[in-house]
C-alpha positions in Angstrom: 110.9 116.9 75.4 114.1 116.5 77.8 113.3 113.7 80.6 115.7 113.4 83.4 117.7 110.2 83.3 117.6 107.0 85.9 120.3 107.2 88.7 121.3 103.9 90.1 121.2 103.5 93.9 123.1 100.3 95.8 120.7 98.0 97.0 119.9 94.9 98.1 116.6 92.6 97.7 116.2 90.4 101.0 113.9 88.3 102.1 113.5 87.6 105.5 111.0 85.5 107.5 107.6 85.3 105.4 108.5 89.1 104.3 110.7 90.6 101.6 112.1 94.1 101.2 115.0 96.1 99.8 118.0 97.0 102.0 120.2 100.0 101.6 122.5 101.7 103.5 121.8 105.3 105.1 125.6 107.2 103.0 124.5 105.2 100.1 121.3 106.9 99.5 121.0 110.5 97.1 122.5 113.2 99.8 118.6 114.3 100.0 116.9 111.4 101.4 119.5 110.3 104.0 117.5 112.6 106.2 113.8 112.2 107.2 111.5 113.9 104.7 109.6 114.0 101.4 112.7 113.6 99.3 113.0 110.2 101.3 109.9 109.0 101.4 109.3 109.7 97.6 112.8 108.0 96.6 111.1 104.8 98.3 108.2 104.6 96.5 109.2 104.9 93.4 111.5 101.9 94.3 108.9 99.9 95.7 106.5 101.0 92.4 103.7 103.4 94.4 101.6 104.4 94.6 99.8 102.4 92.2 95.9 102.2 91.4 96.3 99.2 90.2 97.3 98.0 93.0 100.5 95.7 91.2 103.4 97.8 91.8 104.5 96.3 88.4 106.8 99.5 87.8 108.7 98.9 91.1 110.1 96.1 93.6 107.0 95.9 95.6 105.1 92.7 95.3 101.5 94.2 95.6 100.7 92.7 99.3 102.2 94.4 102.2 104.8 91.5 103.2 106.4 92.6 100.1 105.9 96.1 100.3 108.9 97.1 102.2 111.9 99.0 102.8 115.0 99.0 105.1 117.6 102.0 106.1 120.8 100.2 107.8 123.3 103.0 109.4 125.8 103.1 111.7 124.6 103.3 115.6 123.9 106.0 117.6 123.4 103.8 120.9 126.4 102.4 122.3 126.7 98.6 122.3 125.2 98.2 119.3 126.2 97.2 116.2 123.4 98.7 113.5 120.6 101.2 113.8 117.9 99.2 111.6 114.9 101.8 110.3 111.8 99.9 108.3 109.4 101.5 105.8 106.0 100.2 105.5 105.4 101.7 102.0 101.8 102.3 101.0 100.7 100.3 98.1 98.0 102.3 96.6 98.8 105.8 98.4 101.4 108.0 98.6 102.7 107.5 101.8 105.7 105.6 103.9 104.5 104.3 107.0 107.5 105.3 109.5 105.5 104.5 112.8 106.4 100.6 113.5 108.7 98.2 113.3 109.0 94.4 111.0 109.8 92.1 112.8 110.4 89.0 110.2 112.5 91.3 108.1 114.8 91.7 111.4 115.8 88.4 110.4 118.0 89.9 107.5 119.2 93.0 109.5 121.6 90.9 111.1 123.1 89.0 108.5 123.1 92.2 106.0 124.6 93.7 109.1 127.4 91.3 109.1 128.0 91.1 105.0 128.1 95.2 105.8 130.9 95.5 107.6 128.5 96.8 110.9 129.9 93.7 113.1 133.3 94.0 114.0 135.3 91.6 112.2 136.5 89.9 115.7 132.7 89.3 116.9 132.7 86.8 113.5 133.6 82.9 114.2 134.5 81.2 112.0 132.4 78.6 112.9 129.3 79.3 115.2 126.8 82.3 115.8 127.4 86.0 115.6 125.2 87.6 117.9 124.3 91.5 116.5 123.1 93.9 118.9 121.0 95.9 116.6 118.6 98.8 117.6 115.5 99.4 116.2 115.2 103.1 115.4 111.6 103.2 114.8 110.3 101.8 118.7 113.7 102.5 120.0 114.4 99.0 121.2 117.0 96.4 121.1 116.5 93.0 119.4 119.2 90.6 118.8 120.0 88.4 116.0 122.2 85.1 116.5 123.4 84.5 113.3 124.7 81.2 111.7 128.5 81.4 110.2 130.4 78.9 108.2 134.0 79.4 107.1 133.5 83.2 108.2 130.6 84.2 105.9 127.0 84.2 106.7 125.1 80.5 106.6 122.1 81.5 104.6 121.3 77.6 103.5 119.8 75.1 105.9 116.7 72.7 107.0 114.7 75.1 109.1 111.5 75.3 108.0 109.1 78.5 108.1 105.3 77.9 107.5 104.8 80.5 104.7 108.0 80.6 103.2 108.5 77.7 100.3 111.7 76.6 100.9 113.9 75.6 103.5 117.0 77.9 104.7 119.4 78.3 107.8 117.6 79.4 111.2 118.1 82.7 112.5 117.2 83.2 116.5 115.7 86.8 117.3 115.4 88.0 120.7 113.4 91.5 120.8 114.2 92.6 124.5 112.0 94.7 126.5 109.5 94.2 123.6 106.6 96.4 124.7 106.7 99.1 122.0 107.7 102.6 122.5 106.6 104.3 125.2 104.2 103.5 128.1 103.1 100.9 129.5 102.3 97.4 127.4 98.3 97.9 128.3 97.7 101.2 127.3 93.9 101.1 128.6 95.4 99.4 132.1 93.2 96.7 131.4 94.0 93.0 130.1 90.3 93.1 128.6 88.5 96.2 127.4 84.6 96.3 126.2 85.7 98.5 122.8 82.7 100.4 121.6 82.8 100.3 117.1 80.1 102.4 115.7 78.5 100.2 113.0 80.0 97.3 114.6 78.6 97.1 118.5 80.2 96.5 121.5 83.4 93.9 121.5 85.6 92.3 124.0 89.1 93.7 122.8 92.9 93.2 124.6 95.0 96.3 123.0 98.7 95.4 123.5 101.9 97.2 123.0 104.1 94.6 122.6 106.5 94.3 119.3 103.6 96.5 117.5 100.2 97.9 118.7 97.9 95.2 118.5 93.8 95.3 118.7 92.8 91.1 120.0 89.8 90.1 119.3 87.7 86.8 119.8 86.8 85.7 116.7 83.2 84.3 117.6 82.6 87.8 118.4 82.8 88.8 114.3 81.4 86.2 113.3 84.4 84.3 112.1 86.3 81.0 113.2 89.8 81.3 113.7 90.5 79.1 110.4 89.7 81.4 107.8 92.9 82.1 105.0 93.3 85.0 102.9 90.4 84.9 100.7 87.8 84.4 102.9 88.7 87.9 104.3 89.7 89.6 101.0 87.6 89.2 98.8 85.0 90.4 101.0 85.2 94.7 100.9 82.6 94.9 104.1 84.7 92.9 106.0 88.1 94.5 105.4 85.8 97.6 106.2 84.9 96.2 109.1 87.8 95.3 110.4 89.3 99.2 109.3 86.9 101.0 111.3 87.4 98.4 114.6 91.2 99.7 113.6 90.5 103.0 113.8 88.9 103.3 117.0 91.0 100.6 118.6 93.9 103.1 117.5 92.4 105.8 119.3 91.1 104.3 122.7 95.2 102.9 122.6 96.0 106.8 122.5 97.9 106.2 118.9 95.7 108.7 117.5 93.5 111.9 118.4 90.7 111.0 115.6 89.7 108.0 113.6 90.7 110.0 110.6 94.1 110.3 111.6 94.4 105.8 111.2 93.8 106.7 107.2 97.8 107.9 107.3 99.0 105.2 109.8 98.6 102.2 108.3 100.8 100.0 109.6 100.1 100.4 113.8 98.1 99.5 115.2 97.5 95.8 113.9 93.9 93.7 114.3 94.0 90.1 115.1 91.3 87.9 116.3 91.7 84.7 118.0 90.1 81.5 118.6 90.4 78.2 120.4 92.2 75.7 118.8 90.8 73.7 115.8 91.7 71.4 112.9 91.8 73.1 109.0 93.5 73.4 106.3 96.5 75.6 105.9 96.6 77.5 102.1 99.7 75.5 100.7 97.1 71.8 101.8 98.9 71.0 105.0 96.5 69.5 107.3 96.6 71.4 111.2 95.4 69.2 113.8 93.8 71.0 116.7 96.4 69.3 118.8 99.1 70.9 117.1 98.5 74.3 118.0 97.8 76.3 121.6 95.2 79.1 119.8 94.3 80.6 116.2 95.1 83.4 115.1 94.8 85.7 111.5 95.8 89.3 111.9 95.4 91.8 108.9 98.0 94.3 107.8 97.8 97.3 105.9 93.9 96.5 105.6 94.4 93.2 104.5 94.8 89.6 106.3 98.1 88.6 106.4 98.9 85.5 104.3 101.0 83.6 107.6 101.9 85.8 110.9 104.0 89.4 111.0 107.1 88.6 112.9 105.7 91.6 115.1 102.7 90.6 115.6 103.9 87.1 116.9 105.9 88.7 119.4 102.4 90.3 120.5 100.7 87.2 120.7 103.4 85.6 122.6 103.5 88.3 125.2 99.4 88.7 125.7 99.2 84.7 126.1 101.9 85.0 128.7 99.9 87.4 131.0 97.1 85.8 132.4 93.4 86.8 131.7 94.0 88.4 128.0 92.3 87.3 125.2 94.9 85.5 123.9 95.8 83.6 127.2 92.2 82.5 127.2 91.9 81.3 123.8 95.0 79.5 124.8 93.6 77.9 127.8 94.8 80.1 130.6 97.3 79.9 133.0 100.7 81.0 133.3 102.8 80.4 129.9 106.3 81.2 128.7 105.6 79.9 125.4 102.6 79.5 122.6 102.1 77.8 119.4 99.6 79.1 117.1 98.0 78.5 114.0 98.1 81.2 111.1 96.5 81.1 107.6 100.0 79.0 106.7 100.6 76.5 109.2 102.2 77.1 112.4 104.5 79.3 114.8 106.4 79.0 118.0 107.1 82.1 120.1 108.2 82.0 123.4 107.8 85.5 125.9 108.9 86.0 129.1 106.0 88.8 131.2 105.7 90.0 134.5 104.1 92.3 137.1 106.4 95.5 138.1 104.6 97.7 140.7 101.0 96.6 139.8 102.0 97.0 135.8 102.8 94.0 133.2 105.8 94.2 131.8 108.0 92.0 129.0 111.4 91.6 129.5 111.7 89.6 126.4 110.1 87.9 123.2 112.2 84.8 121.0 111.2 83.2 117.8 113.2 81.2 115.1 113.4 83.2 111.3 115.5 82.9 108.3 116.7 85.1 105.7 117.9 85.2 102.5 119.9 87.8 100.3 117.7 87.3 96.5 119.7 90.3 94.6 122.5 92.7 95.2 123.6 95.4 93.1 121.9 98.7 92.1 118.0 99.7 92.2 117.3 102.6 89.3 115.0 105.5 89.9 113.8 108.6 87.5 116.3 111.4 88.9 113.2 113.7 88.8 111.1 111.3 91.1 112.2 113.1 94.7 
C-alpha cells in the first residue's frame, strides 16, 4: 500500500500570555489553505493533533486544553497603518472543527514580537534600545490592538522579571492596548441592558450582563449557581453536570446576544460567546499554593472556554471584565463594589490580574474606547511542523 509522504510547513511554536500556539505565515502555507476553507481548516488540525477522542492530541502540537489548542495566520495588512493582519484559530480538540469566530487575546502578545522577527515592522520603527509599538489588526473582530514591544541591541527582549499568574516563569513585559475593544459589530450591550434576567431551561431564571467587549461574554453572579468565586479547575471539571450546565446557559446566552439563531447552532461555535461568573472578593488558594488575600483583589472571577474552566484568565476575556466593571451597574461593577472605575484587579483560578479600560456613554449607548493589560511572550521552537500530504 502507497501512503503519501509528510510535507514540512515553516512554523513557529509561541507562547504567549498563559496561552500557547503555533505561528505561521499566510505565503508559507500549501497554496490550498492560504485561503479560507476546508483545505485550511483540515491542515490545522492535523497540526494541532484533532480531532482526537482521546482527548490528548498526542499526535499533534496541541496540548489537550484549549489555551494550548491554537493556531495563528500572520500576513501582510490590508488596512493601512498597520503593520500585520493577525488571524487566530481556536481548534477543536475532540471535533473536527476550527473555530474562526473570535479573537485571543494573550496570544496577541506574541503577534507583535513574531511581527517584528518577521520582517512585518519596518526596520526604521525598530530602536535599538526601547519599545517598538506594532499596529496590528485583528482580522477576525476587525479591530486594532497594539503591542509595545521591548528591544535590546535591535532584536526582540523576550527575557525579563515580569511576572504572569499562570505562567511558571518570569519573562519581558509586553503592553497591549486593544482599542475600540467592543467586538465586531453593534453595540457592546447587545440586549441594551447592563443586567438581563436570562431565562435557561433546566437551569431557571438568572441575573446575566452579556458583553461585547474583546469577546462575547455571558456574566454571571456566582451565588446564583451555586458556586463561590474561588473554585479552580477541578472543582468545575471533573464535574460533567456542571460543565453541562454551564454549556446550555452558553447556548442560550449566545442566542439572546443574537450570535446565534438556535441553541444548536453554539455546538459549532465554540469559542464565542465565553461564560464567567463573578463574586465579591475573598481569600483562597490559587492552584500553584499562593495564598490570595481578599484585599488583594477588586472581584473573582473563573470563566470557562471551549466547555471547560479556564486554568487562569483569557487575555480576551480580561479585557471584558475590565470594560463591564468600568460601566456602572453591571455585574462585574457590582461585584467590584460599584462606582465609576478605570481599572480592576481580579482574582482567577491562578492568582491575579490587572486590566485597566477606559468606557463611556455616546448618545445614550456605552461605548469602550480602549482596554490595557501587561503580557509576555516567548518564541519555544522555530523551524518546520510536518503533516501527512494526504491530510487536506
Amino acid at each position: 500500500m502507497t501512503h503519501a509522504p509528510q510535507i514540512k510547513v515553516p512554523a513557529t511554536y509561541m507562547r504567549g500570555g498563559t496561552s500557547k500556539g503555533v505561528f505561521f505565515r499566510l505565503k508559507d502555507l500549501p497554496e490550498a489553505a492560504q485561503v479560507p476553507g476546508e483545505a485550511r481548516d483540515k491542515l490545522l488540525l492535523r497540526v494541532i493533533g484533532s480531532p482526537d477522542p482521546y482527548q490528548k492530541q498526542i499526535d499533534g502540537m496541541g496540548g489537550a486544553t484549549s489555551s494550548t489548542s491554537k493556531t495563528v495566520i500572520l500576513a501582510e495588512p490590508t488596512q493601512p497603518d498597520h503593520d500585520v493582519d493577525y488571524l487566530f484559530g481556536q481548534v477543536s480538540i475532540d471535533k473536527p472543527f476550527v473555530d474562526w469566530s473570535g479573537n485571543c487575546g494573550n496570544l496577541t502578545a506574541a503577534v507583535g514580537a513574531f511581527a517584528i522577527n518577521g520582517g512585518f515592522v519596518a526596520q526604521e520603527r525598530i530602536p535599538e534600545n526601547g519599545i517598538a509599538t506594532v499596529r496590528i489588526w485583528q482580522a477576525n473582530i476587525r479591530k486594532t490592538i497594539v503591542a509595545r514591544v521591548p528591544i535590546t541591541n535591535g532584536e526582540v527582549q523576550e527575557t525579563g522579571d515580569f511576572e504572569l499568574d499562570g505562567v511558571t516563569f518570569p519573562a519581558a513585559e509586553v503592553q497591549v492596548e486593544f482599542m475600540d475593544p467592543a467586538d465586531g459589530e453593534g453595540a457592546m450591550f447587545p440586549t441594551g441592558n447592563l443586567v438581563d434576567d436570562l431565562d435557561v431551561p433546566g437551569v431557571g431564571t438568572l441575573k446575566a450582563t452579556m458583553i461585547n467587549a474583546g469577546i462575547p461574554t455571558i456574566f454571571l453572579n456566582a451565588d446564583d449557581i451555586g458556586y463561590k468565586g474561588t473554585e479552580l479547575q477541578d472543582d468545575i471539571n471533573s464535574n460533567p453536570e456542571a460543565l453541562a450546565m454551564f454549556e446550555t446557559i452558553r447556548a442560550h446566552g449566545a442566542m439572546k446576544m443574537g450570535l446565534i439563531k438556535s441553541v444548536e447552532e453554539a455546538a459549532s461555535r465554540q469559542h464565542t460567546p465565553k461564560v464567567a461568573f463573578v463574586a465579591k472578593p475573598s481569600d483562597y488558594v490559587s492552584s500553584s499554593g499562593k495564598a490570595i488575600g481578599a484585599g488583594d483583589v477588586d472581584v473573582l472571577v473563573r470563566a470557562l472556554s471551549m466547555g471547560k474552566l479556564h486554568h487562569a484568565m483569557m487575555g480576551t476575556a480580561a479585557v471584558a471584565i475590565a470594560t463591564a466593571a468600568a460601566v456602572p451597574g453591571t455585574l462585574v461593577n457590582l461585584a467590584a463594589g460599584g462606582g465609576d472605575r478605570t481599572s480592576v484587579i481580579f482574582g482567577h483560578p491562578s492568582g491575579t490580574l490587572q486590566v485597566g479600560a477606559e468606557a463611556r456613554l455616546v448618545n445614550g449607548q456605552w461605548t469602550a474606547t480602549k482596554a490595557i493589560m501587561s503580557r509576555s511572550a516567548r518564541v519555544l521552537m522555530e523551524g518546520w511542523v510536518r503533516v501527512p500530504r494526504d491530510s487536506f
